[in-house]
MARTI-100637 format. One line per field, with one value per residue (C-alpha): residue number from 1; residue in three letters; x, y, z. Coordinates in Angstrom, 3 decimals. Example, Ala and Ser with C-alpha at 12.3 -4.5 7.8 and 13.67 -1.06 7.14 Angstrom:
num <- (1|2)
residuo <- (ala|ser)
X <- (12.300|13.670)
Y <- (-4.500|-1.060)
Z <- (7.800|7.140)
END
This chain:
num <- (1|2|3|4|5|6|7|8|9|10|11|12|13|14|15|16|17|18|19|20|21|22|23|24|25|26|27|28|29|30|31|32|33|34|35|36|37|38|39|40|41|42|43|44|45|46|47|48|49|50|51|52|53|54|55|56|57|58|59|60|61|62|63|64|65|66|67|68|69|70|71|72|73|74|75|76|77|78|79|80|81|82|83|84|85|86|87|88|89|90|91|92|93|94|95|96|97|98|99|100|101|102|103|104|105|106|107|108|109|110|111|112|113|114|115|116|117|118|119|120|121|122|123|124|125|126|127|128|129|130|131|132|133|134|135|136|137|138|139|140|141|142|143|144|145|146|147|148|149|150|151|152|153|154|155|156|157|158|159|160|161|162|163|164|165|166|167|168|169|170|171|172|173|174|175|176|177|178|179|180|181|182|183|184|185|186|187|188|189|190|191|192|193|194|195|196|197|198|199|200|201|202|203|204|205|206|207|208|209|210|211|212|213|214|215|216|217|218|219|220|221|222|223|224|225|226|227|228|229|230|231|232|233|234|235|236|237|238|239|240|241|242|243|244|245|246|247|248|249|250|251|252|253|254|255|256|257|258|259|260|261|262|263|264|265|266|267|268|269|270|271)
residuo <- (unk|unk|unk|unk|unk|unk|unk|unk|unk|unk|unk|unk|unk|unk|unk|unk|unk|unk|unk|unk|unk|unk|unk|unk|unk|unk|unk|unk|unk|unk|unk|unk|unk|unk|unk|unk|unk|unk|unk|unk|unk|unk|unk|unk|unk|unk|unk|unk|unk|unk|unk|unk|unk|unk|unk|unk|unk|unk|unk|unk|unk|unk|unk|unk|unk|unk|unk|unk|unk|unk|unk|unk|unk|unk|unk|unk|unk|unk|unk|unk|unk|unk|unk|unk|unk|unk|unk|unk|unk|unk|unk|unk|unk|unk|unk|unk|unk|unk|unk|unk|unk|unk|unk|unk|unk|unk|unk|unk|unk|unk|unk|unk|unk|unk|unk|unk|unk|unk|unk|unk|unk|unk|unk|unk|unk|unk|unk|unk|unk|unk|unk|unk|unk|unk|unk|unk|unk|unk|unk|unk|unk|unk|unk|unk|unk|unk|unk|unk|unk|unk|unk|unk|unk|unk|unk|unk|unk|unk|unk|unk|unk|unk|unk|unk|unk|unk|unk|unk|unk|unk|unk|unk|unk|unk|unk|unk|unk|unk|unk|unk|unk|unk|unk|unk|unk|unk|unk|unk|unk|unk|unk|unk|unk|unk|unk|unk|unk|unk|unk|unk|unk|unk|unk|unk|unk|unk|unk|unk|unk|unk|unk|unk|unk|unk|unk|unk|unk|unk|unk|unk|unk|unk|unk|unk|unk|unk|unk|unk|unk|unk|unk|unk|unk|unk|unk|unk|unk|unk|unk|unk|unk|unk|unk|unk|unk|unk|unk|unk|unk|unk|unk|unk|unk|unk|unk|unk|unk|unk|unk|unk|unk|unk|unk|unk|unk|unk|unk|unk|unk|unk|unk)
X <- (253.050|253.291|256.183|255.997|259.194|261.352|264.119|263.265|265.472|268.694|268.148|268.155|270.811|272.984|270.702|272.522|276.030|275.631|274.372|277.113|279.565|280.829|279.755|276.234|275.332|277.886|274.750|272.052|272.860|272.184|268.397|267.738|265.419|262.782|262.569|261.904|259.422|257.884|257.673|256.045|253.642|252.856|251.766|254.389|253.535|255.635|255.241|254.189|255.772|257.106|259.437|260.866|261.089|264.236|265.926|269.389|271.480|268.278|267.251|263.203|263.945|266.357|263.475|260.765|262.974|263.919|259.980|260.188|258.412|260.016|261.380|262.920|264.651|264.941|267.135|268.649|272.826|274.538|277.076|274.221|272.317|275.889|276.079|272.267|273.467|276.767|274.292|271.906|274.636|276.086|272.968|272.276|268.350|267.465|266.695|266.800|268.181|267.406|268.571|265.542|263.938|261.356|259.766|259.968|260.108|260.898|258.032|254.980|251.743|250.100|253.428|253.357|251.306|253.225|255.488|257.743|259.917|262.364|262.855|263.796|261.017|260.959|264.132|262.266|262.273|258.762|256.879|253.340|255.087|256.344|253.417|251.880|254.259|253.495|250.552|250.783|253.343|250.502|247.532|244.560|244.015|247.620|249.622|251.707|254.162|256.139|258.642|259.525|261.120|259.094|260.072|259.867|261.859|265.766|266.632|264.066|266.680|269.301|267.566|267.112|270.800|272.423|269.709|271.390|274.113|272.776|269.346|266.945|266.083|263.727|260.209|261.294|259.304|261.478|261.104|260.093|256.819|256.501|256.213|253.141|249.607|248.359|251.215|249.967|246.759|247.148|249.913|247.245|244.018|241.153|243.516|244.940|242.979|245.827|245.083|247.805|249.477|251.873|254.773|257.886|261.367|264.797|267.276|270.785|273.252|276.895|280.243|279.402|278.021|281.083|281.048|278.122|278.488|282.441|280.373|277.891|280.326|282.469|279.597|276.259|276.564|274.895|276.253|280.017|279.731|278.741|281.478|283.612|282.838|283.782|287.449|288.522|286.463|282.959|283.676|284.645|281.205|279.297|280.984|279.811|276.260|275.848|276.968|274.441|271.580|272.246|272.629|268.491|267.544|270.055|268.713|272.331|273.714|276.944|278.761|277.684|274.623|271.374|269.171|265.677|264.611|261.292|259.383|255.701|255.122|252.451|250.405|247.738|245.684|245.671|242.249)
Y <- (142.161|143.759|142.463|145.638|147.511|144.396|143.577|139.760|139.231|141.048|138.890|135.616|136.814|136.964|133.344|131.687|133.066|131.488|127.987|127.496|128.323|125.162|122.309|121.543|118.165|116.868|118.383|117.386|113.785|113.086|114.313|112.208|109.856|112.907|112.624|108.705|109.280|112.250|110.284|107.232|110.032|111.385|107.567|108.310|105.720|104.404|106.632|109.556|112.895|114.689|117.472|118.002|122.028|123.850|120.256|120.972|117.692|115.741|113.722|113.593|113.778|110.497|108.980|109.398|107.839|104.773|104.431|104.339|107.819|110.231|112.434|115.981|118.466|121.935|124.511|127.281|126.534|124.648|122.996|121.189|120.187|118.660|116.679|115.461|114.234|112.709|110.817|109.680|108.287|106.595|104.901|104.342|106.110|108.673|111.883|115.207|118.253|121.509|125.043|127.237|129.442|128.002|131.616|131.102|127.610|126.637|124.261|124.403|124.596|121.152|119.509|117.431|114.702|115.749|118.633|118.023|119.704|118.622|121.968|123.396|125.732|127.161|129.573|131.086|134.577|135.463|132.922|133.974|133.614|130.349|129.096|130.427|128.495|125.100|125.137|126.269|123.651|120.399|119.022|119.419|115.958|116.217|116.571|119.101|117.273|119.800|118.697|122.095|122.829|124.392|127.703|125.970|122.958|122.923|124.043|126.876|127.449|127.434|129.698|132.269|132.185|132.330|135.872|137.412|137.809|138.208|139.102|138.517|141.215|143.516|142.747|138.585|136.159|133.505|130.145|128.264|129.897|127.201|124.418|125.846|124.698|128.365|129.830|126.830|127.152|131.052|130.805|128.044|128.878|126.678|125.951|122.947|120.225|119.048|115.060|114.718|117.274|115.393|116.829|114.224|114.839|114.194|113.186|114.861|112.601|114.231|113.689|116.588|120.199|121.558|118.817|119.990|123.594|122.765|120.563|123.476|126.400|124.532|123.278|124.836|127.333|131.010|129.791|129.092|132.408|134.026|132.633|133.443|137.222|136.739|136.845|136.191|136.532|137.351|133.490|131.864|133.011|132.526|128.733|128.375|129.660|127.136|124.754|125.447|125.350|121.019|120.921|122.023|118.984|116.197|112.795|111.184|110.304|109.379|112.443|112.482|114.657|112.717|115.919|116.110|118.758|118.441|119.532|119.584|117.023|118.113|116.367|118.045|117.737|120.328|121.372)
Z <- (-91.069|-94.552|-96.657|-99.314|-97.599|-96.896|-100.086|-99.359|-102.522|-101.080|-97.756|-99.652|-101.368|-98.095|-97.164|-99.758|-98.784|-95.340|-96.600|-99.097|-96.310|-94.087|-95.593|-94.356|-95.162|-92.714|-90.311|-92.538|-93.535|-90.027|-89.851|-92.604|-90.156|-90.526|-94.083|-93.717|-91.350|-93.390|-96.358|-94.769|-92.948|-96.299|-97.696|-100.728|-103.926|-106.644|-109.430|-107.621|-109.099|-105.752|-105.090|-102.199|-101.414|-100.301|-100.120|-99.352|-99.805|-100.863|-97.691|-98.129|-102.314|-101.913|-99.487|-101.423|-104.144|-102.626|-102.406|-106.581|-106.805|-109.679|-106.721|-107.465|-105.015|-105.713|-103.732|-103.903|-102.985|-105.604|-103.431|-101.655|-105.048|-106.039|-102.904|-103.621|-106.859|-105.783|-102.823|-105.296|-107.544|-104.974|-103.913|-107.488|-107.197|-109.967|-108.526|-110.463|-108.575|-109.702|-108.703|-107.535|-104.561|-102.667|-102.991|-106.716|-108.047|-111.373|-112.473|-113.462|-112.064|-110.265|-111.655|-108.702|-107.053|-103.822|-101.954|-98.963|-97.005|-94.418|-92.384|-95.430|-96.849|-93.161|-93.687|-96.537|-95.342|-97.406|-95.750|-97.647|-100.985|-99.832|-98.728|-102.215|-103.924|-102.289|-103.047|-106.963|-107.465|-106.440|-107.782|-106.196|-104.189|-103.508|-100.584|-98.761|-95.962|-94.047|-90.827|-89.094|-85.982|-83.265|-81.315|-77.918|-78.878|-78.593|-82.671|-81.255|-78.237|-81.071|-82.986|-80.264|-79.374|-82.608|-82.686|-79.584|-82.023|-85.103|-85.516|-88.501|-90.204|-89.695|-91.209|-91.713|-89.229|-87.297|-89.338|-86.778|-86.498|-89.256|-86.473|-85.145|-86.148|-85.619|-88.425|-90.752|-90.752|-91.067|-94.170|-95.663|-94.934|-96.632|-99.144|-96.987|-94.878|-92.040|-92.215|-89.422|-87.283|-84.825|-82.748|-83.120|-81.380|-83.162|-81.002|-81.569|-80.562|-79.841|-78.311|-75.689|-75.756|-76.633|-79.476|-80.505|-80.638|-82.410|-85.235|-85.720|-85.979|-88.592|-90.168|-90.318|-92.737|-91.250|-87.835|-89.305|-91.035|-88.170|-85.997|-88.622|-87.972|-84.507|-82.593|-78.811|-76.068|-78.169|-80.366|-76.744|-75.683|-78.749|-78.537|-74.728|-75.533|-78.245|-75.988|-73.504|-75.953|-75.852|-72.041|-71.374|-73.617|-72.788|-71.484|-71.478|-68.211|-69.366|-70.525|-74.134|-75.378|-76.449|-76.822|-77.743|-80.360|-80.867|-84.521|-86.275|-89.139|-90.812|-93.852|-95.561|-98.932|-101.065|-102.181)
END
């Protein structure tokens, strides 16, 4: 794929729009396990300069903090760097939030002993200049950590739904070719050594599917402004779709949704 005809900075343009619709963290807060586990993955030390790429509300930035490294998030929606701040205040842990693109951050080069992301950099629709960028931003010896979902896994399911009725744009790759070892190794190269590649599984824990699929329309910011575009019959189905997408994955037995949705951690050293 050649990324010369697509206007990558008109479709992060409308990116932004969707993520600073809803109110996202109210999803996000609760994945913040996967940035604990990243961050212990990762072997994060006091004093360690890290940033933490497309953070959103701050969840692998605020870990790696309360580990006493000088932890920074950068990202691109302002209304989710002011909740990172208003989480780190209240937790009383200095992180500094800065407005950025993953495709484009604002630091210099090998600023940073480490880079994570908790899917995060994923959704960056250039995912070359992403990678590119990850890389510039860390020392050599340092570390890349990414946690991505995978395509098969049930955010994958979610992903291919929420397409039916919207689909990416033409020329962008799905992000969650970013939880497969092949799309790593290919965005990477020799640039990266993968110490660890391990599949883990978040379990989304909801009322019921049609819980789920309520939370994530009102919520989730490109799937609230999507639902927002849609009336009658078409948001009824695009509700009962969503709530199917839980249903494939569920373990409960009891009438609530414990769903599995698997993802890649990935920890490499940057050459």
């Amino acid at each position: 794929m050649t990324s010369t005809a697509v206007d990558f900075e008109a479709i992060k343009d409308k990116q932004r729009a969707a993520w600073q619709t809803g109110d996202y963290p109210r999803v996000g807060n609760t994945l913040q396990i996967i940035a604990e586990l990243l961050v212990e993955a990762a072997d994060v030390r006091a004093g360690q300069r890290v940033l933490d790429v497309a953070s959103g509300q701050g969840n692998a930035a605020l870990a790696a903090a309360r580990r006493f490294a000088d932890a920074t998030g950068v990202d691109y929606a302002t209304n989710l760097l002011e909740q990172g701040r208003e989480r780190a205040a209240a937790e009383h842990i200095p992180v500094t939030f800065t407005e950025g693109d993953a495709e484009q951050l604002p630091v210099p080069d090998q600023a940073f002993d480490l880079a994570l992301s908790t899917v995060g950099v994923m959704f960056a629709p250039n995912h070359e200049r992403a990678a590119d960028e990850l890389v510039r931003v860390v020392k050599p010896g340092g570390k890349i950590a990414l946690a991505s979902w995978t395509p098969t896994g049930m955010i994958g399911q979610l992903f291919k739904t929420v397409s039916t009725w919207a689909p990416l744009p033409a020329g962008v790759q799905s992000p969650t070719l970013w939880g497969t070892e092949a799309h790593l190794f290919e965005l990477f190269g020799d640039r990266v050594e993968w110490t660890s590649l391990t599949k883990r599984e978040y379990v989304f824990r909801y009322h019921s599917p049609e819980h789920f699929a309520e939370w994530f329309m009102d919520f989730y910011g490109p799937i609230t402004r999507l639902a927002g575009t849609l009336d009658g019959e078409d948001h009824r189905q695009f509700a009962a779709e969503l709530a199917d997408v839980p249903r494939a994955f569920d373990y409960a037995n009891d009438g609530t949704v414990a769903a599995r949705a698997e993802y890649l951690e990935a920890v490499g050293i940057r050459h």
